[in-house]
N, CA, C and O atoms as a GROMACS GRO file, in nm:
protein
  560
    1UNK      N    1   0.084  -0.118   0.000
    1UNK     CA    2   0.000   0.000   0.000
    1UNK      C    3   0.089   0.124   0.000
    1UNK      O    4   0.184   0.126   0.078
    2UNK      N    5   0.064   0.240  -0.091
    2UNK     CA    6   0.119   0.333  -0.116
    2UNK      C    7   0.094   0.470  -0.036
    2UNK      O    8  -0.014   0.528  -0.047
    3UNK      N    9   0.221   0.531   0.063
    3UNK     CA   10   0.148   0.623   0.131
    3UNK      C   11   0.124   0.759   0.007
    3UNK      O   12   0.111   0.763  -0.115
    4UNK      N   13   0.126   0.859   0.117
    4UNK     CA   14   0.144   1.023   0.003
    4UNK      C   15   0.227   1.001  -0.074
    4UNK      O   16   0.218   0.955  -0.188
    5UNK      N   17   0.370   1.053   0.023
    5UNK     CA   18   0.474   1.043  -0.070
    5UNK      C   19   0.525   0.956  -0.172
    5UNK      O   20   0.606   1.003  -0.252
    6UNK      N   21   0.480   0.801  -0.184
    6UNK     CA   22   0.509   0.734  -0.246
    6UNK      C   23   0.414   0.749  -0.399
    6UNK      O   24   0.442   0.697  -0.507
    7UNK      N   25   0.294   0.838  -0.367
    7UNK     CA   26   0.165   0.861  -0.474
    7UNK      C   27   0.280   0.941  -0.516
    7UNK      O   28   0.351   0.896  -0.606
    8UNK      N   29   0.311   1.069  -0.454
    8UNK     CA   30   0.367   1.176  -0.548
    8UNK      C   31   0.491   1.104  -0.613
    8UNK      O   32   0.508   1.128  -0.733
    9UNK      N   33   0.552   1.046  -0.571
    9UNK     CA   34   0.689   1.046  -0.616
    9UNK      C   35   0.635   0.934  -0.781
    9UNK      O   36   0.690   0.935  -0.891
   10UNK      N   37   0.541   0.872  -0.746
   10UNK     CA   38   0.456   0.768  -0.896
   10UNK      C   39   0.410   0.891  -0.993
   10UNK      O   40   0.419   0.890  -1.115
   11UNK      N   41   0.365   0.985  -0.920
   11UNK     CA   42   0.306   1.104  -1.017
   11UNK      C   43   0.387   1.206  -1.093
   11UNK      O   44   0.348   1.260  -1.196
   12UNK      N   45   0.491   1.226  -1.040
   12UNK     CA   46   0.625   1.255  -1.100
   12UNK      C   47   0.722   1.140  -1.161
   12UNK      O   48   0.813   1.160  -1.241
   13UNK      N   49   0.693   1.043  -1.120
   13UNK     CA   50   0.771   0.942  -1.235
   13UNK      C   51   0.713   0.976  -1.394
   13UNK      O   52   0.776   0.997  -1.498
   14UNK      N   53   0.525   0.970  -1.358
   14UNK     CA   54   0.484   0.964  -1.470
   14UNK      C   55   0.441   1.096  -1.557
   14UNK      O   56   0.356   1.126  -1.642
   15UNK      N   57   0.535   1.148  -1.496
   15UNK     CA   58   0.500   1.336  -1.552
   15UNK      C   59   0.392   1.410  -1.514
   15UNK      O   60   0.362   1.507  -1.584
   16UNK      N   61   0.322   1.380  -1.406
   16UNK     CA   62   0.209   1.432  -1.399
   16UNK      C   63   0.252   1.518  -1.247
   16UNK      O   64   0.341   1.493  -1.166
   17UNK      N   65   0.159   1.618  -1.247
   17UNK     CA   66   0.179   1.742  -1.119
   17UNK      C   67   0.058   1.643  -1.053
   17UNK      O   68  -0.046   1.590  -1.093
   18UNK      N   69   0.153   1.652  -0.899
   18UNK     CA   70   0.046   1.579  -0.789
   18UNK      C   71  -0.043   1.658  -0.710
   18UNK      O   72  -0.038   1.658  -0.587
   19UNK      N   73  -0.143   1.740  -0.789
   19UNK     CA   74  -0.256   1.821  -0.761
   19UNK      C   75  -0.310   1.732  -0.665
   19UNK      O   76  -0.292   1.611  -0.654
   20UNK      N   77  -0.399   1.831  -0.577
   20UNK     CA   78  -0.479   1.795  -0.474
   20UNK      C   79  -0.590   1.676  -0.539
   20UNK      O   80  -0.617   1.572  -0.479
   21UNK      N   81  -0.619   1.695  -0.605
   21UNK     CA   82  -0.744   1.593  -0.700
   21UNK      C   83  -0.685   1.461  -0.724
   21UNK      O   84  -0.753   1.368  -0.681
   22UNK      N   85  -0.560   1.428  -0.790
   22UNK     CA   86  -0.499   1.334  -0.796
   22UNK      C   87  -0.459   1.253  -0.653
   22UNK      O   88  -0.462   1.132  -0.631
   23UNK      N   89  -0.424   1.363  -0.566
   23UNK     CA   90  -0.412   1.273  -0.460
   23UNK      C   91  -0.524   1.187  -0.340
   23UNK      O   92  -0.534   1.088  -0.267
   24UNK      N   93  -0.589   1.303  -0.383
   24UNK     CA   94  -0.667   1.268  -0.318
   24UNK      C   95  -0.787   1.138  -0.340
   24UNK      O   96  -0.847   1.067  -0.260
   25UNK      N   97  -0.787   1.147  -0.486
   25UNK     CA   98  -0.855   1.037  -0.520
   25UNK      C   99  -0.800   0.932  -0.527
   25UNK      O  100  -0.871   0.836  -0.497
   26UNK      N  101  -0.656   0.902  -0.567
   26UNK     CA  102  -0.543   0.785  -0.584
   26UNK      C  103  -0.501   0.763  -0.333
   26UNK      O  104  -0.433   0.669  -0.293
   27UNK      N  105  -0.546   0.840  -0.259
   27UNK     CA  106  -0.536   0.803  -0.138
   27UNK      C  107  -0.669   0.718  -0.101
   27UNK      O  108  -0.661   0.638  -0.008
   28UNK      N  109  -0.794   0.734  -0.175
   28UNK     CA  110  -0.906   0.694  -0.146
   28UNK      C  111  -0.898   0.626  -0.219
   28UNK      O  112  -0.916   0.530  -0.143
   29UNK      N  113  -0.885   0.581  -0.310
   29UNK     CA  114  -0.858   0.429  -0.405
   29UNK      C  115  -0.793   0.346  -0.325
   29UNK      O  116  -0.844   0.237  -0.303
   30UNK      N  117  -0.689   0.375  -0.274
   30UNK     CA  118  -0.573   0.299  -0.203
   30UNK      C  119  -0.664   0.222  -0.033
   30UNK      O  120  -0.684   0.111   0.017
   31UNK      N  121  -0.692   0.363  -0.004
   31UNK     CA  122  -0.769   0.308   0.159
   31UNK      C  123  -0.846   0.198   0.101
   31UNK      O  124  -0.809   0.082   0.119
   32UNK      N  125  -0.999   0.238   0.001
   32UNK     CA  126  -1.091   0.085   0.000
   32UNK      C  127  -1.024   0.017  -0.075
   32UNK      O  128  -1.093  -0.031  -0.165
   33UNK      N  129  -0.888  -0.016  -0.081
   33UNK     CA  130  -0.883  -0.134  -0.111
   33UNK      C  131  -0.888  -0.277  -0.157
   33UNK      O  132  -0.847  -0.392  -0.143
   34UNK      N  133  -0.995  -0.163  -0.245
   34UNK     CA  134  -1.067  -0.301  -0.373
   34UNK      C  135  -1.052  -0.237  -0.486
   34UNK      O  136  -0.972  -0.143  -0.490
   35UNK      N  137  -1.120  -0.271  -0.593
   35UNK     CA  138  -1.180  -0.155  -0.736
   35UNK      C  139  -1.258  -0.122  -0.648
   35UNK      O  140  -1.287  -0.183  -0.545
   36UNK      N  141  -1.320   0.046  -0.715
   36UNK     CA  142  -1.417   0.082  -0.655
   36UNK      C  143  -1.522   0.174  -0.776
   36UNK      O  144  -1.496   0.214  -0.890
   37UNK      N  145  -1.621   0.180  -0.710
   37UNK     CA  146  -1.691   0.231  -0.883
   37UNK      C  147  -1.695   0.436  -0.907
   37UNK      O  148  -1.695   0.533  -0.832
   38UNK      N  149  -1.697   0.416  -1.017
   38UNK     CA  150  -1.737   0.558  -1.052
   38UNK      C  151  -1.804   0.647  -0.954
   38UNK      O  152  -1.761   0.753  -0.909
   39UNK      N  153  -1.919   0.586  -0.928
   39UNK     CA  154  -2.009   0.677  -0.880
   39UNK      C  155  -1.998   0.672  -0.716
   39UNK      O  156  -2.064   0.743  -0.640
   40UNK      N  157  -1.893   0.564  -0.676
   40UNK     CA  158  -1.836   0.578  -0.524
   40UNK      C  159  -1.744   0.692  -0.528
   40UNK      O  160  -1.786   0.802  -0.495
   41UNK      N  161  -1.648   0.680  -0.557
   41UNK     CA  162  -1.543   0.775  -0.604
   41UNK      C  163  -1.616   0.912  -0.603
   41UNK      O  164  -1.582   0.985  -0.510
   42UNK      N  165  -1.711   0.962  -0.686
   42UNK     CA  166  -1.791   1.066  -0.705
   42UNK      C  167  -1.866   1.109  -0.569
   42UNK      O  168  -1.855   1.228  -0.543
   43UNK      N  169  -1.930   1.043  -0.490
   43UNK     CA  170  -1.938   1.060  -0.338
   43UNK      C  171  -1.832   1.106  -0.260
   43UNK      O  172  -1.816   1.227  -0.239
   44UNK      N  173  -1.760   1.024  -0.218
   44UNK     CA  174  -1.639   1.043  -0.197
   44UNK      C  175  -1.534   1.159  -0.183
   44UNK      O  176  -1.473   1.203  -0.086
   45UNK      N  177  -1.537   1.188  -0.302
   45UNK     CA  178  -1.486   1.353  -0.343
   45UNK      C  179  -1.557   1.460  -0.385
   45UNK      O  180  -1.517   1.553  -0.455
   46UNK      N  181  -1.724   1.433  -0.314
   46UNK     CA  182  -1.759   1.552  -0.304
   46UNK      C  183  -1.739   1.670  -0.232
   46UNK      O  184  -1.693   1.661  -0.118
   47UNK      N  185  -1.764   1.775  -0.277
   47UNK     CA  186  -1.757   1.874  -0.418
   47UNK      C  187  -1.624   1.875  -0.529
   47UNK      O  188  -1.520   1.940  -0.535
   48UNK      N  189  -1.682   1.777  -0.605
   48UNK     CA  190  -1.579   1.775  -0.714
   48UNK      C  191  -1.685   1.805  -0.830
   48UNK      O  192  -1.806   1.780  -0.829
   49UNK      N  193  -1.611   1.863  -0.926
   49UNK     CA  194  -1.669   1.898  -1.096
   49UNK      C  195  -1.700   1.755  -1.136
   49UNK      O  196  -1.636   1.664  -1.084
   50UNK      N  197  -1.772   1.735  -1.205
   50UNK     CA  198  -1.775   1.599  -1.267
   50UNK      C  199  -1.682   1.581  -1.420
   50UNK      O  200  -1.631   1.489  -1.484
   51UNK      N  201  -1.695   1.706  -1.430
   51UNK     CA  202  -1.562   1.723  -1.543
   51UNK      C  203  -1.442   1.720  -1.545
   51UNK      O  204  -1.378   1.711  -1.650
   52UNK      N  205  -1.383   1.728  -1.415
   52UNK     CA  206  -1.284   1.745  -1.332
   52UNK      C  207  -1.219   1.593  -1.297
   52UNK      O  208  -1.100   1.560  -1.298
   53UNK      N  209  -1.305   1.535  -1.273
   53UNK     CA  210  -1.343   1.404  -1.196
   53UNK      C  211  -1.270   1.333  -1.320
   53UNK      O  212  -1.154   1.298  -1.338
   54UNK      N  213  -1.384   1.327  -1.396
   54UNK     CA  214  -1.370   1.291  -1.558
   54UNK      C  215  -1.190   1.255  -1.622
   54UNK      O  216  -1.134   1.153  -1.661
   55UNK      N  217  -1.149   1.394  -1.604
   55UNK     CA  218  -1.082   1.421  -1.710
   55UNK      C  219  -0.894   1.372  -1.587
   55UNK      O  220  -0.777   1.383  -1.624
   56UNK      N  221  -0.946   1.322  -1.447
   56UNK     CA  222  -0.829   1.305  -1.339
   56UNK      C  223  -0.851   1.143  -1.400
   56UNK      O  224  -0.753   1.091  -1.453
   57UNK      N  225  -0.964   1.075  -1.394
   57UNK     CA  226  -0.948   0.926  -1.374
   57UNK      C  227  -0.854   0.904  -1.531
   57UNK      O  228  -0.751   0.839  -1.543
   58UNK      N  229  -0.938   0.990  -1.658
   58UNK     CA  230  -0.886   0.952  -1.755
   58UNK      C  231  -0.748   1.012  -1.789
   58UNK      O  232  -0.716   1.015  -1.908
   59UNK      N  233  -0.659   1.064  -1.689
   59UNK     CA  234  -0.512   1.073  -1.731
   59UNK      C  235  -0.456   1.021  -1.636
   59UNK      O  236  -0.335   1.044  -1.629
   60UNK      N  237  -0.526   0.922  -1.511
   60UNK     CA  238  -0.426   0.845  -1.427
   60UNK      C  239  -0.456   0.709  -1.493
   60UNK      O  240  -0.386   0.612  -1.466
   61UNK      N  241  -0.577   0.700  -1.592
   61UNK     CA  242  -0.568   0.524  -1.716
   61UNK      C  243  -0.464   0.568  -1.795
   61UNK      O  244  -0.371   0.488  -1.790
   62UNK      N  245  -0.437   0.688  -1.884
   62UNK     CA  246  -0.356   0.705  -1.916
   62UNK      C  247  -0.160   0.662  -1.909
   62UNK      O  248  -0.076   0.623  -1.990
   63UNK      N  249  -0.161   0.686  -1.806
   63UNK     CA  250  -0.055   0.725  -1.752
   63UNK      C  251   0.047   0.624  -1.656
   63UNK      O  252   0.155   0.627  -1.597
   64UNK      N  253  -0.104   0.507  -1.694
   64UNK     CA  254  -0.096   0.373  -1.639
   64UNK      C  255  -0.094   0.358  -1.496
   64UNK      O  256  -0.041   0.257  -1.450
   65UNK      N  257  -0.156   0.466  -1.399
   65UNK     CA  258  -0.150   0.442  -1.266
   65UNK      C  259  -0.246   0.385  -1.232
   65UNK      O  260  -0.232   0.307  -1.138
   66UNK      N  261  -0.389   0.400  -1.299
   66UNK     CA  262  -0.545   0.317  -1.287
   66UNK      C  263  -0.554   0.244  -1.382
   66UNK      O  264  -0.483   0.259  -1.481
   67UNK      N  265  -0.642   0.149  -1.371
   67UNK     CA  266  -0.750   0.089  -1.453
   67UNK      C  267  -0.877   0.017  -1.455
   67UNK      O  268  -0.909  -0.028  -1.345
   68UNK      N  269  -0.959  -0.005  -1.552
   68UNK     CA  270  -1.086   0.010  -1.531
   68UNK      C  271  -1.081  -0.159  -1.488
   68UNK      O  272  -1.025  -0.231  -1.571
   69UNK      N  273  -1.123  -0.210  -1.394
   69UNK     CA  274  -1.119  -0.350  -1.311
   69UNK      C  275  -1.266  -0.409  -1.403
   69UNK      O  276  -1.252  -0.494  -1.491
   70UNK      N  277  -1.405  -0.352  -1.369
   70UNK     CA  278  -1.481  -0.421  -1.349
   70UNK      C  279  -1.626  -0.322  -1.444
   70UNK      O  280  -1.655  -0.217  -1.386
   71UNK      N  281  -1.672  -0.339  -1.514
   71UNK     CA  282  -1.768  -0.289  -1.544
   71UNK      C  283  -1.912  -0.401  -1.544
   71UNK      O  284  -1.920  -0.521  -1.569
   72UNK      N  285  -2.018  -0.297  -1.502
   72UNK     CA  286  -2.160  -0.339  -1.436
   72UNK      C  287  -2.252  -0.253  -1.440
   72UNK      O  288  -2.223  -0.148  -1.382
   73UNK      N  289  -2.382  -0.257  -1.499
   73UNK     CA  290  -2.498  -0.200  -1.535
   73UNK      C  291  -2.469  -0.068  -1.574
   73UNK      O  292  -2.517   0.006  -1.488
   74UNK      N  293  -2.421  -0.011  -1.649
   74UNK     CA  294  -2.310   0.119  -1.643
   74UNK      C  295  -2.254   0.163  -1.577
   74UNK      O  296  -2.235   0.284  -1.592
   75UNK      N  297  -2.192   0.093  -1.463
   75UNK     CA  298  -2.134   0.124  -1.364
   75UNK      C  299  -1.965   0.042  -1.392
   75UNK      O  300  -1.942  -0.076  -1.417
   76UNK      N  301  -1.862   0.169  -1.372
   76UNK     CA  302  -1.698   0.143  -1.402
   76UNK      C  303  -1.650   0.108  -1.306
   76UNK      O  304  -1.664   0.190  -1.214
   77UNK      N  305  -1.585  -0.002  -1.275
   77UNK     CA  306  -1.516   0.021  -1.130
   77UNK      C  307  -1.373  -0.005  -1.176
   77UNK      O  308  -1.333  -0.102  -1.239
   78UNK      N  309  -1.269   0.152  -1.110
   78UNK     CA  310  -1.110   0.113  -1.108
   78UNK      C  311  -1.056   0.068  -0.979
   78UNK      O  312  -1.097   0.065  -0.863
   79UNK      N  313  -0.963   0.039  -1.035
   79UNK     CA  314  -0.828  -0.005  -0.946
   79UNK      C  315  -0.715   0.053  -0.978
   79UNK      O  316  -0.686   0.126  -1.073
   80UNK      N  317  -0.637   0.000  -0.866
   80UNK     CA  318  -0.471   0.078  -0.885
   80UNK      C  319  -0.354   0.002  -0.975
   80UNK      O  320  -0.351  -0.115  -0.937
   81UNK      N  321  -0.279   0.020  -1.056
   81UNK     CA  322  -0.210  -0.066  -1.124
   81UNK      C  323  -0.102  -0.110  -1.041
   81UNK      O  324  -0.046  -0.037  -0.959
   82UNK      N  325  -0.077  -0.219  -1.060
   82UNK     CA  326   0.050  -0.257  -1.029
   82UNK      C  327   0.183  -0.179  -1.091
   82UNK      O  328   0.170  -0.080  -1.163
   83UNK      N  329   0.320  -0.236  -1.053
   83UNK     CA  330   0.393  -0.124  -1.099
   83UNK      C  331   0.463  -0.206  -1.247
   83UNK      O  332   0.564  -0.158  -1.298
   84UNK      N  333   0.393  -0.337  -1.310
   84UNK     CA  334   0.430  -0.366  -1.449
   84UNK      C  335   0.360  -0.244  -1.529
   84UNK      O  336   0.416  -0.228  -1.638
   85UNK      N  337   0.272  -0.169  -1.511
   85UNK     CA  338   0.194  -0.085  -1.600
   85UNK      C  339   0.303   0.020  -1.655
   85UNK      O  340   0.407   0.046  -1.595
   86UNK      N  341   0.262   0.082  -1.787
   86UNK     CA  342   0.336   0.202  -1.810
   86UNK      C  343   0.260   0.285  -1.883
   86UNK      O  344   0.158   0.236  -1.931
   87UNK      N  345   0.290   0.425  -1.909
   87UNK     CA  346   0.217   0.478  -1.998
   87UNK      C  347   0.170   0.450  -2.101
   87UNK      O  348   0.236   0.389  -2.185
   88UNK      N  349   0.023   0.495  -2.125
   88UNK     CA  350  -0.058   0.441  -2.236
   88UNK      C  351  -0.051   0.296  -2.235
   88UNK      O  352  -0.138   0.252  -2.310
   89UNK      N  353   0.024   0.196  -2.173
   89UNK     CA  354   0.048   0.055  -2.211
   89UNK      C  355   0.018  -0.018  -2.072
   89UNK      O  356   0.103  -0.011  -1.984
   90UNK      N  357  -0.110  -0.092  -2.050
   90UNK     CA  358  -0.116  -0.152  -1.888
   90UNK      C  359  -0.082  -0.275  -1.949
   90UNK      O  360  -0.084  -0.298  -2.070
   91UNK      N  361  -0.039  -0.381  -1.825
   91UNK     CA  362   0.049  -0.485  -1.815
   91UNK      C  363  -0.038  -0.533  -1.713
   91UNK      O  364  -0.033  -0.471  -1.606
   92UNK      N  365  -0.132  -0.650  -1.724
   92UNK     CA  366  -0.251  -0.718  -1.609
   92UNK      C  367  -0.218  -0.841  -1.627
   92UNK      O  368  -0.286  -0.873  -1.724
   93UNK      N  369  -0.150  -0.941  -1.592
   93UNK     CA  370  -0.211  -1.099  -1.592
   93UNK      C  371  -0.225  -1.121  -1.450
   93UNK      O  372  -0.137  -1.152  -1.369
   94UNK      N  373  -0.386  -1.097  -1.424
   94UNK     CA  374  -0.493  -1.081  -1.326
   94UNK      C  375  -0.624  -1.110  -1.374
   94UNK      O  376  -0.648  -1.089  -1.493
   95UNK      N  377  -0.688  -1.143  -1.321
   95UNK     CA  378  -0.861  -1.157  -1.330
   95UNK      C  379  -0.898  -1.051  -1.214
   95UNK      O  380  -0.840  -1.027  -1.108
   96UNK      N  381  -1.041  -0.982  -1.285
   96UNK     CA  382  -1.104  -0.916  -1.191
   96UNK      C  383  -1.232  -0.979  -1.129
   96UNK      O  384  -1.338  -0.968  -1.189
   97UNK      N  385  -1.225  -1.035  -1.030
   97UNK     CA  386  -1.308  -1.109  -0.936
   97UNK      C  387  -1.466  -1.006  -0.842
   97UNK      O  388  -1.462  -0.904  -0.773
   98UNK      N  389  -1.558  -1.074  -0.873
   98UNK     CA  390  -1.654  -0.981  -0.774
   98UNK      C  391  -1.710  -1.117  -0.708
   98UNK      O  392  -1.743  -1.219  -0.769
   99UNK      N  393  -1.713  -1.092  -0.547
   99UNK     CA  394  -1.819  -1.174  -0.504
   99UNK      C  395  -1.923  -1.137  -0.504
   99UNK      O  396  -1.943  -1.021  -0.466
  100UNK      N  397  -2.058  -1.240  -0.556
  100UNK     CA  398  -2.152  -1.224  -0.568
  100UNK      C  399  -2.259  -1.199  -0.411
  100UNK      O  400  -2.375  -1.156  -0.417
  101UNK      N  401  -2.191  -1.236  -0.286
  101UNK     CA  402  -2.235  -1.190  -0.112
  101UNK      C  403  -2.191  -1.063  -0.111
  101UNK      O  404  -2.270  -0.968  -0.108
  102UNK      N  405  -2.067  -1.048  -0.113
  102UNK     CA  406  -1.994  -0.921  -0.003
  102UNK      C  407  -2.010  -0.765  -0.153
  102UNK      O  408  -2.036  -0.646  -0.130
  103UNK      N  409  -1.985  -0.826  -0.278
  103UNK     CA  410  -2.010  -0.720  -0.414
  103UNK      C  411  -1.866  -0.670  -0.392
  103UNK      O  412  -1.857  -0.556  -0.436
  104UNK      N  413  -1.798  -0.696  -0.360
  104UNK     CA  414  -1.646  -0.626  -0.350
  104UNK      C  415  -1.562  -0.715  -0.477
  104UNK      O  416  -1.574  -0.836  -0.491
  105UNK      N  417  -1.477  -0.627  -0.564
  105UNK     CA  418  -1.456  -0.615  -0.681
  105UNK      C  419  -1.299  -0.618  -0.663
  105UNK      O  420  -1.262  -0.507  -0.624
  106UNK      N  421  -1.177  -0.720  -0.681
  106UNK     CA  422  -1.049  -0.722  -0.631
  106UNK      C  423  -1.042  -0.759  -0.789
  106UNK      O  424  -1.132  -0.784  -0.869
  107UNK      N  425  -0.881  -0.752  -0.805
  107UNK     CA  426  -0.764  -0.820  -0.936
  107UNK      C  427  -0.697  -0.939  -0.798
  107UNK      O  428  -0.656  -0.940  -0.682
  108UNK      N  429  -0.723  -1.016  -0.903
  108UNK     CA  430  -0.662  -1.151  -0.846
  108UNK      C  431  -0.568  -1.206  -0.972
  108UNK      O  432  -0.596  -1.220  -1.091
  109UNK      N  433  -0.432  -1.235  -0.891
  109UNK     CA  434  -0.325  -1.283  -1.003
  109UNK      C  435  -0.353  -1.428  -0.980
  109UNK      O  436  -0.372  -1.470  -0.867
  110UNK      N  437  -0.355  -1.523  -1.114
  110UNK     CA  438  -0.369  -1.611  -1.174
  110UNK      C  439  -0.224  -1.698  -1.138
  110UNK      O  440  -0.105  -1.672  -1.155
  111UNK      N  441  -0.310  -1.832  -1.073
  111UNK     CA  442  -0.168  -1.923  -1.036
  111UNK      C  443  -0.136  -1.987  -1.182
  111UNK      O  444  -0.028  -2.044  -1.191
  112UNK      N  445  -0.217  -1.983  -1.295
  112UNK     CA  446  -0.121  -2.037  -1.439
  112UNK      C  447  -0.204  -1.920  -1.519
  112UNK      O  448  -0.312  -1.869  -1.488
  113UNK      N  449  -0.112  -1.891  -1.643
  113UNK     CA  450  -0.161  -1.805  -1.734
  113UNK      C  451  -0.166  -1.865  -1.870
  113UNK      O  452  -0.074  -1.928  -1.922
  114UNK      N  453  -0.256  -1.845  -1.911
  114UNK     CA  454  -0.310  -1.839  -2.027
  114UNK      C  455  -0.316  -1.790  -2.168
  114UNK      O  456  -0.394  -1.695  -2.175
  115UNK      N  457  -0.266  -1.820  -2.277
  115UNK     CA  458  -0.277  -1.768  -2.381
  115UNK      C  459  -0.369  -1.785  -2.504
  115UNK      O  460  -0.391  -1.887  -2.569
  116UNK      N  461  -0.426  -1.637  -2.523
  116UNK     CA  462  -0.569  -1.688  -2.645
  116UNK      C  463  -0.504  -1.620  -2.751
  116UNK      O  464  -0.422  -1.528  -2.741
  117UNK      N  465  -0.548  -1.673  -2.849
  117UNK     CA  466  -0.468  -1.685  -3.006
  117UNK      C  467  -0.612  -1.672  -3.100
  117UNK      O  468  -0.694  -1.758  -3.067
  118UNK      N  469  -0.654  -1.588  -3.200
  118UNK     CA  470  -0.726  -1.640  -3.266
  118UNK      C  471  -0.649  -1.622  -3.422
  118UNK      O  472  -0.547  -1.555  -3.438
  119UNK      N  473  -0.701  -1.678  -3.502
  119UNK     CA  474  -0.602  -1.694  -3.618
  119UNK      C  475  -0.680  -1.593  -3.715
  119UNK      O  476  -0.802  -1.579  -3.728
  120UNK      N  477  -0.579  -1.531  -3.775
  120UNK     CA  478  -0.562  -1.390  -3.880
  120UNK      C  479  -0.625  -1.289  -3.787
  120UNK      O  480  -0.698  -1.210  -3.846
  121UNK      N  481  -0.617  -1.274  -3.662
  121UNK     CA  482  -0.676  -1.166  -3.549
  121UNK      C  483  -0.520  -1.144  -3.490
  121UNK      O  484  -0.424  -1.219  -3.482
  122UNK      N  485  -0.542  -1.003  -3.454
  122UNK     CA  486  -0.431  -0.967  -3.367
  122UNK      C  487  -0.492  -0.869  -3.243
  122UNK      O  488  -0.546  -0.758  -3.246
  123UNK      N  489  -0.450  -0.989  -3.101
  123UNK     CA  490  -0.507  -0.898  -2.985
  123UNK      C  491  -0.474  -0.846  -2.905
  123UNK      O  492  -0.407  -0.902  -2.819
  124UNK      N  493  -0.502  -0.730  -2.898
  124UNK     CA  494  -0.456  -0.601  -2.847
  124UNK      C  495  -0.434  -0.602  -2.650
  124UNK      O  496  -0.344  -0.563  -2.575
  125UNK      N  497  -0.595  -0.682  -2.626
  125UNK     CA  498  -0.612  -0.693  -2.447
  125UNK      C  499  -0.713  -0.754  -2.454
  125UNK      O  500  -0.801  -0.746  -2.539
  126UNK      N  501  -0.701  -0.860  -2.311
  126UNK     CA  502  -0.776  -0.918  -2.319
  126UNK      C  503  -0.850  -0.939  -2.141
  126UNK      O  504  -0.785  -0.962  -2.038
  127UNK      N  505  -0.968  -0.926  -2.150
  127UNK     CA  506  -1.040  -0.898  -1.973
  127UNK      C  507  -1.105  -0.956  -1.955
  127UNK      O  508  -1.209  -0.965  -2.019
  128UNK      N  509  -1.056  -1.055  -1.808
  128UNK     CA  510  -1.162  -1.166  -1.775
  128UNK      C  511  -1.242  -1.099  -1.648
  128UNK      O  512  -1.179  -1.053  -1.553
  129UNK      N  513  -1.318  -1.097  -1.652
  129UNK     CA  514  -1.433  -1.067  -1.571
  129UNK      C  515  -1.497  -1.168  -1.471
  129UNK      O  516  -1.616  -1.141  -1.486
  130UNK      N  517  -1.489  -1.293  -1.353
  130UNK     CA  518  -1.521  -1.387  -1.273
  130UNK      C  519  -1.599  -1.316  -1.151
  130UNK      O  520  -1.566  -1.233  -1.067
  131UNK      N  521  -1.727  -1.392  -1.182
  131UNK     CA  522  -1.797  -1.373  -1.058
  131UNK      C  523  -1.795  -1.501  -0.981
  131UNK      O  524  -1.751  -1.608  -1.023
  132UNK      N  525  -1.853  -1.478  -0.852
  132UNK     CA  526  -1.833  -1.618  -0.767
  132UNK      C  527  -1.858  -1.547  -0.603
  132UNK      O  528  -1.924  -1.448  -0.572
  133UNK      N  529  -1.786  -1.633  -0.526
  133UNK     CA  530  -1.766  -1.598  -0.360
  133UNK      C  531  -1.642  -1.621  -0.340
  133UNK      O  532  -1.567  -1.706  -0.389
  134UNK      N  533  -1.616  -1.492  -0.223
  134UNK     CA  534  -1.446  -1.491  -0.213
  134UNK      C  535  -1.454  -1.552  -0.106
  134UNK      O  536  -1.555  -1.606  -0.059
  135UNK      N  537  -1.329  -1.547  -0.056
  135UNK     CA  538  -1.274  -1.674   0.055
  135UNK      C  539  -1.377  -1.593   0.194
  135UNK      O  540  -1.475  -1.645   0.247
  136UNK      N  541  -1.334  -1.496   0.218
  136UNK     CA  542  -1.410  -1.442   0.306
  136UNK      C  543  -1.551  -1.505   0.358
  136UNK      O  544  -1.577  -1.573   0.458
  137UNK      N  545  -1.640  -1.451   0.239
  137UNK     CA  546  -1.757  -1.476   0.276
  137UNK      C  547  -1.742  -1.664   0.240
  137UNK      O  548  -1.789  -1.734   0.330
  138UNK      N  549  -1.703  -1.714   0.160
  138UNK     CA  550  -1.705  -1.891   0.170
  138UNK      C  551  -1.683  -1.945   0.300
  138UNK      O  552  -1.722  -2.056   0.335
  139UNK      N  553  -1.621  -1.865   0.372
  139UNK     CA  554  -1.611  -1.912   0.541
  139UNK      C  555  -1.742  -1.915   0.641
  139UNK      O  556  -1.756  -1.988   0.739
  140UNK      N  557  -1.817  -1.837   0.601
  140UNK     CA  558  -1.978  -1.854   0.654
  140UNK      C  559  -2.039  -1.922   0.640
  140UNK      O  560  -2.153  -1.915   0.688
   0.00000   0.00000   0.00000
């Protein structure tokens, strides 16, 4: 888990000024500790612009510090990248997991990986999406 300083010093790796908005939303990503969705995030950092909002998530996907984990009924949920990511170019061999009890939305790295091939196709990314029950709630 990444404190302040370790956000800023990622935000200056990746050229970006560690404005109050950036941090603040990349510290609240970090605390819940899962993906979390759009419209949490948007709570969260209220009074924020929604344009504002907008235009922070889409230059920390950029920039390879986020990415979009989990999408649901139009609802986005990010996460924090690991540090294989780089600009413009994310690096995931992970599944994004939701339990279907608790609704909490994690990247889970894969004990074997997988390669899909389709022939005269060339693929760019590829996102597995697994629903189920996490260990947590399977203990009940």
């Amino acid at each position: 888990m990444m404190n302040e300083v370790e956000i800023k010093e990622l935000l200056k790796k990746r050229n970006l000024k560690a404005t109050s908005t950036r941090l603040d939303l990349l510290l609240k990503m970090q605390k819940h500790g899962s993906a979390i969705s759009h419209s949490s995030i948007q709570k969260q950092m209220n009074p924020i612009n929604r344009v504002t909002l907008y235009r922070t998530i889409n230059t920390l996907k950029d920039k390879g510090i986020i990415h979009e984990a989990f999408q649901e009924k139009n609802e986005i949920y990010y996460a924090i990248c690991g540090t294989n990511c780089e600009e413009h170019c994310h690096h995931h061999e992970h599944i994004h997991f939701k339990c279907l009890k608790c609704e909490e939305i994690s990247c889970k790295d894969l004990d074997q990986h997988f390669n899909i091939s389709i022939p005269n196709h060339e693929i760019h990314k590829i996102s597995v999406q697994v629903d189920g029950v996490c260990d947590e709630c399977y203990a009940y």
